[in-house]
VOPAGU-2260 file (C-alpha; in pm, 1 decimal, decimal comma):
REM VOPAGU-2260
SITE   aa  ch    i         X         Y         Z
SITE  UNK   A    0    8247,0    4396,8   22153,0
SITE  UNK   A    1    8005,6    4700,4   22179,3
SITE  UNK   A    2    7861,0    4612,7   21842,1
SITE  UNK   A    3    7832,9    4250,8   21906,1
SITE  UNK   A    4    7578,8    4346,0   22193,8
SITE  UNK   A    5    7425,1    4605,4   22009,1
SITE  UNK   A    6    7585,4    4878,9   22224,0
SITE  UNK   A    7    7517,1    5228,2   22001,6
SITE  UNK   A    8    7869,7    5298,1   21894,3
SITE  UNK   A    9    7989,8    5646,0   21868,3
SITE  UNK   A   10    8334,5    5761,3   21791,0
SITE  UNK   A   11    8411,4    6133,0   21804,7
SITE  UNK   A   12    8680,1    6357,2   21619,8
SITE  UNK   A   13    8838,9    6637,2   21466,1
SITE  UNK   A   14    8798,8    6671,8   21116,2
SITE  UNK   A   15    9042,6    6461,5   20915,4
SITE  UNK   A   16    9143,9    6283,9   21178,3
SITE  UNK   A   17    9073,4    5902,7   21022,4
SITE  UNK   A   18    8744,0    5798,6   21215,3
SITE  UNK   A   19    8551,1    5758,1   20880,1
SITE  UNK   A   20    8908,2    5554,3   20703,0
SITE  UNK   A   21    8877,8    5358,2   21056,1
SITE  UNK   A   22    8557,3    5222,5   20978,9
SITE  UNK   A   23    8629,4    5136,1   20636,6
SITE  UNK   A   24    8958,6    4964,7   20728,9
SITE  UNK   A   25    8813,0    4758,6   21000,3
SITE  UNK   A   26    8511,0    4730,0   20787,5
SITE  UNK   A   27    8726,4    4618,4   20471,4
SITE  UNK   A   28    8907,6    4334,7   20734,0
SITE  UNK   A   29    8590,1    4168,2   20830,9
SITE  UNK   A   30    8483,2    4086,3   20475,3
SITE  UNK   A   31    8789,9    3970,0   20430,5
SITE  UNK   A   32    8859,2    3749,3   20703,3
SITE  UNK   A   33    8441,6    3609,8   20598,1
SITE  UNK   A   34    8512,4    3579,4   20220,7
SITE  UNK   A   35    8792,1    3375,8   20312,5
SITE  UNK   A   36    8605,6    3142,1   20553,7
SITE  UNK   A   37    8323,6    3093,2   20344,2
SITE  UNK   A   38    8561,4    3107,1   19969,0
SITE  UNK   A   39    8358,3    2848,3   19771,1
SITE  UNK   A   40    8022,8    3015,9   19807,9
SITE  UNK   A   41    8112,3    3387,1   19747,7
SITE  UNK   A   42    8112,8    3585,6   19422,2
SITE  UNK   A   43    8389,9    3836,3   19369,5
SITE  UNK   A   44    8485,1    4024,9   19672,4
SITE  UNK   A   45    8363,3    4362,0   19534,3
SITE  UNK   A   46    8032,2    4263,0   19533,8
SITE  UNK   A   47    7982,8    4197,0   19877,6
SITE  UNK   A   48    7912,0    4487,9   20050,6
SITE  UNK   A   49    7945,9    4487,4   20430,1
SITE  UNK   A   50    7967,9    4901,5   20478,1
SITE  UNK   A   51    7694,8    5120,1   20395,9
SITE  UNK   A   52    7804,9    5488,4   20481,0
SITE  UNK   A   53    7547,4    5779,3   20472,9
SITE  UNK   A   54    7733,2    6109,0   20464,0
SITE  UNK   A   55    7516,2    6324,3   20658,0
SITE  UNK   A   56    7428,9    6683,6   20620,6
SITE  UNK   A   57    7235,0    6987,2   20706,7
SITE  UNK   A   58    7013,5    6861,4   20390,4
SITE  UNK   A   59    6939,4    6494,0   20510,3
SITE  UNK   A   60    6591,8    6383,7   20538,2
SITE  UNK   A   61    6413,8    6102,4   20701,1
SITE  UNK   A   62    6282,7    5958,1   20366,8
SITE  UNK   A   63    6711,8    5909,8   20227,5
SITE  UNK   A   64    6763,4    5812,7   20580,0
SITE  UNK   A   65    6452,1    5513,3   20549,4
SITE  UNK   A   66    6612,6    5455,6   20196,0
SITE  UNK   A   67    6961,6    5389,0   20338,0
SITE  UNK   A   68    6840,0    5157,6   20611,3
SITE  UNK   A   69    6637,5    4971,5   20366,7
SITE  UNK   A   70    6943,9    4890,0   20085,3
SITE  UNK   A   71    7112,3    4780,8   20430,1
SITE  UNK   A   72    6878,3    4498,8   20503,7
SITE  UNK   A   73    6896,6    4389,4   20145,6
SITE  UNK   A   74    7263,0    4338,6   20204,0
SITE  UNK   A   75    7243,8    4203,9   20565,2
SITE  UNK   A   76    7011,0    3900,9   20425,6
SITE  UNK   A   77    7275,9    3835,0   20137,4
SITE  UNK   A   78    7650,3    3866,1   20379,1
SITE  UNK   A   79    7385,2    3705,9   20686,1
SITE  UNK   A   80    7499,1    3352,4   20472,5
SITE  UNK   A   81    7859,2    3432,9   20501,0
SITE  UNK   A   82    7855,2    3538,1   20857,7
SITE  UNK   A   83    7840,6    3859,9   20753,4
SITE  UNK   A   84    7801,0    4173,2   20972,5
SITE  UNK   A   85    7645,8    4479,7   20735,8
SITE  UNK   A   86    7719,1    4775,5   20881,9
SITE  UNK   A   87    7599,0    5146,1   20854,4
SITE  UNK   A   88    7807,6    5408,6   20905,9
SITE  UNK   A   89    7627,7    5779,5   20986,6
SITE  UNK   A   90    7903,2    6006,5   20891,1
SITE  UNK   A   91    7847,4    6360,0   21057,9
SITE  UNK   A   92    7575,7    6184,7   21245,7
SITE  UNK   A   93    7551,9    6541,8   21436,0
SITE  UNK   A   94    7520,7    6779,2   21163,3
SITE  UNK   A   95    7148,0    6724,5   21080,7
SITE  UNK   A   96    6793,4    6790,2   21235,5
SITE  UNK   A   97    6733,1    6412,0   21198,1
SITE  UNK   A   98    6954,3    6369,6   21467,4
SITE  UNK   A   99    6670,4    6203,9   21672,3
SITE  UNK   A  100    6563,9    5931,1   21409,4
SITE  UNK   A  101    6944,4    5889,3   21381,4
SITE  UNK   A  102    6950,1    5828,0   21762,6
SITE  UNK   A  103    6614,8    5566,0   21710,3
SITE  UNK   A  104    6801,0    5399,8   21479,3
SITE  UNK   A  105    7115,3    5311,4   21698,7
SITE  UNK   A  106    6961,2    5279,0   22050,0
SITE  UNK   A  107    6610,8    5124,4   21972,6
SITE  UNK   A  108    6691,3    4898,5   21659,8
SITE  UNK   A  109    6397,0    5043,7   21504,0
SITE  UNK   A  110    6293,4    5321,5   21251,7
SITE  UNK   A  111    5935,0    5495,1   21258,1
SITE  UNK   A  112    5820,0    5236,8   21490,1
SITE  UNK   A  113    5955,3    4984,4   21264,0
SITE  UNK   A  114    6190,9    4744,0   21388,4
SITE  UNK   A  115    6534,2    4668,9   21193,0
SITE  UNK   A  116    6679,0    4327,1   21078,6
SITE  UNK   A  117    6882,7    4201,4   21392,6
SITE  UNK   A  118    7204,8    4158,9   21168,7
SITE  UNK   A  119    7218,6    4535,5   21088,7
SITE  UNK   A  120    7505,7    4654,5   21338,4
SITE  UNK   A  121    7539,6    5070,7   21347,0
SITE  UNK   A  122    7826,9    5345,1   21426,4
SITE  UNK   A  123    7765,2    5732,8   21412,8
SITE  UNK   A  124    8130,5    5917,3   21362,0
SITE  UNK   A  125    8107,4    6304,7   21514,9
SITE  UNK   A  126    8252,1    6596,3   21502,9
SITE  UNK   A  127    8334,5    6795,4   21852,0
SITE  UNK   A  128    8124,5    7100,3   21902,3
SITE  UNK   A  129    8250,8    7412,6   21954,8
């Protein structure tokens, strides 16, 4: 529902705890459930992509984050004619410096000014701090 309204979406946990197997699960069920609606039109199911993760890290930098965003529209316009919600999934979204472009990203649809494809949909996983 949050995502659907483009409501930043931000799950918090221990370490190991399953958020980033979470998204992939519910991520692998929505292809799924569109590759089946849409079965005469789609290629092989492994080559639809609907999840784009981006472990992130002390090392991060804008440019890999601009890069990341950028393969994600490529895929949004592709799973857009299935129905398709592409998703990108900061993993560790609080263990870099970028944390602010991150945060641009998610709550103004936009990166360096530069607004995102609509069908992009986003969810940071985090880790508590201590």
């Amino acid at each position: 529902m949050r995502m659907r309204s483009n409501i930043p979406v931000v799950i918090m946990g221990e370490t190991g705890c399953g958020k980033t197997r979470l998204i992939s699960f519910m991520c692998d069920i929505i292809k799924q459930s569109a590759l089946i609606k849409h079965r005469e039109k789609t290629p092989h199911p492994d080559q639809v992509k609907n999840l784009i993760t981006l472990r992130v890290h002390g090392g991060i930098t804008a440019q890999r984050i601009n890069e990341v965003i950028i393969e994600a529209e490529n895929h949004a316009v592709y799973n857009s004619f299935l129905n398709l919600e592409t998703i990108v999934f900061f993993d560790e979204a609080n263990a870099t410096s970028e944390i602010d472009l991150i945060r641009e990203i998610m709550c103004n649809h936009a990166i360096n000014g530069r607004r995102i494809k609509p069908e992009l949909r986003f969810i940071a996983a985090v880790n508590p701090y201590r």
